[in-house]
C-alpha positions in Angstrom: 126.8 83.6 108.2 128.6 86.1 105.5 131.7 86.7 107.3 132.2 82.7 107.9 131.5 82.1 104.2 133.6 84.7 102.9 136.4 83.6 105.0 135.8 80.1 104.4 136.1 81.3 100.7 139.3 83.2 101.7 140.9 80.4 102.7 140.3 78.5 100.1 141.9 81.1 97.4 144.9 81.9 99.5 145.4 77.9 99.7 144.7 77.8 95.9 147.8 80.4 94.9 150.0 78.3 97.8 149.2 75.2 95.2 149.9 77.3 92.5 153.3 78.4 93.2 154.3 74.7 94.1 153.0 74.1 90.4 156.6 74.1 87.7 155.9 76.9 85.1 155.7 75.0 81.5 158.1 75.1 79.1 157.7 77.2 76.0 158.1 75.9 72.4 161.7 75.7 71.3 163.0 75.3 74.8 165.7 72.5 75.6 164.7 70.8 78.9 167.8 70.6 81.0 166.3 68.5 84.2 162.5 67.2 84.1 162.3 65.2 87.1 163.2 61.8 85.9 167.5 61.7 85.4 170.6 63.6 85.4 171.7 62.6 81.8 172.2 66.0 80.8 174.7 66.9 83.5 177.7 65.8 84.1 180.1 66.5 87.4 182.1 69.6 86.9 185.3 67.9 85.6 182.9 67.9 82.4 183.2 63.6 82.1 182.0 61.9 85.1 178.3 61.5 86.2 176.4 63.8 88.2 176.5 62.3 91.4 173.5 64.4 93.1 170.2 62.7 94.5 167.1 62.7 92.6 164.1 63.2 95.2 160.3 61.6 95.4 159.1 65.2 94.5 160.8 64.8 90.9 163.6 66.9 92.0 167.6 66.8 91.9 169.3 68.4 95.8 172.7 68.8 96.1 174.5 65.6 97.6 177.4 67.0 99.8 180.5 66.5 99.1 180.0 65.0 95.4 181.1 68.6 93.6 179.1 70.9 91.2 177.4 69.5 88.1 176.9 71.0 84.7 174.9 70.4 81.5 176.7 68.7 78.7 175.9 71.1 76.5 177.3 74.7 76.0 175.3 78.0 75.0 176.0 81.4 73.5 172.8 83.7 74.5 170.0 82.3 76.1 167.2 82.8 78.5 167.4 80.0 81.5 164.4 78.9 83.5 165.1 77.2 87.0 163.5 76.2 90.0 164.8 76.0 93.4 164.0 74.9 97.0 166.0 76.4 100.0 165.6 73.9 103.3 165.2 75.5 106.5 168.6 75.5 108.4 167.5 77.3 111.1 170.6 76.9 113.5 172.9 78.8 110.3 173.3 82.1 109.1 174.2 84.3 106.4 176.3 82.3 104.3 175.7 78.8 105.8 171.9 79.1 105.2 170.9 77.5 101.6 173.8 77.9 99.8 174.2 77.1 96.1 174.7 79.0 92.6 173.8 79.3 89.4 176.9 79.9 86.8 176.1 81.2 83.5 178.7 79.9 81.0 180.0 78.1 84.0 181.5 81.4 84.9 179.0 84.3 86.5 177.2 83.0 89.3 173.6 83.9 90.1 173.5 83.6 93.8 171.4 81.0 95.6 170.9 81.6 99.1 168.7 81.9 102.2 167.7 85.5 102.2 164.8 85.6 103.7 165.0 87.1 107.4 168.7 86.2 106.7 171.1 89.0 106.4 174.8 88.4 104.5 177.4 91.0 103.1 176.8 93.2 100.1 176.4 91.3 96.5 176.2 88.3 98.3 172.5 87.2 99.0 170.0 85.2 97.1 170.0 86.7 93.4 172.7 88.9 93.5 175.8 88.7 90.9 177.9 87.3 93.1 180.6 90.3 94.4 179.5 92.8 91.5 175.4 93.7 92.0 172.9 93.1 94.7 169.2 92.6 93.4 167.4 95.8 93.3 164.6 94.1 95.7 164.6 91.2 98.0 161.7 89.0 97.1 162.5 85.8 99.1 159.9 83.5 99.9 160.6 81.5 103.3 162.7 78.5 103.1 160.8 75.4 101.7 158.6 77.0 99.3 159.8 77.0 95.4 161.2 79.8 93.9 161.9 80.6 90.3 164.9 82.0 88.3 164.2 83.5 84.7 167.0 84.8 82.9 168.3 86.4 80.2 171.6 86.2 79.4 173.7 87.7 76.5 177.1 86.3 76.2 180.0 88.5 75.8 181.2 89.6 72.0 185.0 89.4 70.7 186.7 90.7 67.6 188.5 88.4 65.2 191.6 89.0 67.2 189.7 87.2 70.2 189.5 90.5 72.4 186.4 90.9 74.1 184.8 93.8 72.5 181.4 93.6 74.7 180.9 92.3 77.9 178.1 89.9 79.1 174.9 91.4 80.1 172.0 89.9 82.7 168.3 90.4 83.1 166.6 88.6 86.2 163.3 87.9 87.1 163.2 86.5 90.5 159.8 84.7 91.5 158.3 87.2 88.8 160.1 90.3 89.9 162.7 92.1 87.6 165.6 92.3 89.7 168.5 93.1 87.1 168.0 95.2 84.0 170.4 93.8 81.5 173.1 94.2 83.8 176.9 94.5 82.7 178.7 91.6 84.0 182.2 93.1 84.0 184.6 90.0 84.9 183.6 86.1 85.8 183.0 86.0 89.6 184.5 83.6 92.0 184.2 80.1 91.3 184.3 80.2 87.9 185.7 77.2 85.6 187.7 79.7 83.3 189.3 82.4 83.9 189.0 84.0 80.5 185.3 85.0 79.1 184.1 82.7 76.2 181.7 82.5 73.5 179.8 79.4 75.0 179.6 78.1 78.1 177.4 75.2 80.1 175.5 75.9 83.3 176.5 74.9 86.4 175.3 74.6 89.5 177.0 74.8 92.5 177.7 72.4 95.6 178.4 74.5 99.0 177.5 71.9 100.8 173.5 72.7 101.8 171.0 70.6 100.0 169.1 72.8 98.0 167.1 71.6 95.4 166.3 72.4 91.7 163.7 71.1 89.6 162.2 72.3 86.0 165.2 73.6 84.6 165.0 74.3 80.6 166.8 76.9 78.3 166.1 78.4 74.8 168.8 79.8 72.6 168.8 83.0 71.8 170.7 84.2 68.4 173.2 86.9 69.2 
């Protein structure tokens, strides 16, 4: 009789923190929600004037809609910390790049990776949460492919002198479903993909079509003062 209660009661607590992690983490006070569930009005297509053409879903999230480009918010930031939410479907008959692709640009110009990388291998600086082409993630905490997972990060844009030079580069931290996985990185140029291709003050976030339907949901931002 113990052992079947005490699994019974097992079951029930492991079920309980499966809930839990399908539950969107609250935004603070002072945040700007970016995306609550209900419409795209705060993102535009990545020519910065047409609508966001990707599809809102019955679980209050938006998933890429292949084919109709990146979108990006409307508004542009200098520092801030970003929190977003994503859903990787299971494409089981792709690999490496091809599973779960997307991005997250900061400034529209230094993409957080979004990918498959669980039980999925890809080249170097290019799986889920790496800075795309200049640092891999110092761990790989993946969760498999239809469970959400979270991005929080803090970003702090580059510095210039009245001249216009850059005088400090733009500098990452990343917590990855609660994990710090970049410690106020360098980033040293944009990556690939990028709308500029010159660093900038402010900048919106964009996130990226590669044709897989990936999803996002909860995505807010707070300012930070540089």
């Amino acid at each position: 009789m113990w052992r079947r209660v005490s699994v019974a009661v097992l079951l029930v607590a492991v079920t309980g923190a499966c809930f839990a992690q399908e539950r969107p983490v609250k935004p603070p006070r002072g945040a700007i929600v970016l995306f609550d569930g209900k419409d795209l009005s705060k993102w535009v297509s990545r020519d910065g004037r047409s609508p966001a053409r990707w599809e809102m879903t019955s679980d209050g999230a938006m998933q890429v809609k292949a084919g109709t480009g990146d979108i990006m918010t409307r508004d542009e930031f200098g520092s801030f910390q970003l929190h977003i939410e994503f859903n990787i479907p299971a494409m089981p008959q792709a690999s490496g790049q091809g599973r779960g692709n997307s991005g997250v640009y900061l400034h529209g110009l230094y993409e957080i990776q979004v990918l498959d990388s669980y039980q999925n291998e890809t080249y170097a600086k290019g799986g889920c949460a790496a800075i795309y082409g200049i640092k891999d993630p110092d761990k790989n905490v993946a969760r498999p492919p239809g469970q959400w997972q979270t991005y929080d990060i803090t970003f702090i844009a580059p510095r210039f002198d009245d001249a216009g030079n850059v005088i400090a580069n733009p500098r990452v931290t990343l917590r990855w479903n609660g994990v710090l996985v970049h410690d106020n990185v360098e980033i040293p140029h944009i990556t690939a993909g990028g709308i500029d291709s010159k660093m900038r003050k402010t900048g919106p976030i964009l996130l990226q079509d590669h044709g897989n339907p990936v999803k996002y949901r909860n995505v807010w931002i707070r300012p930070l003062k540089d």
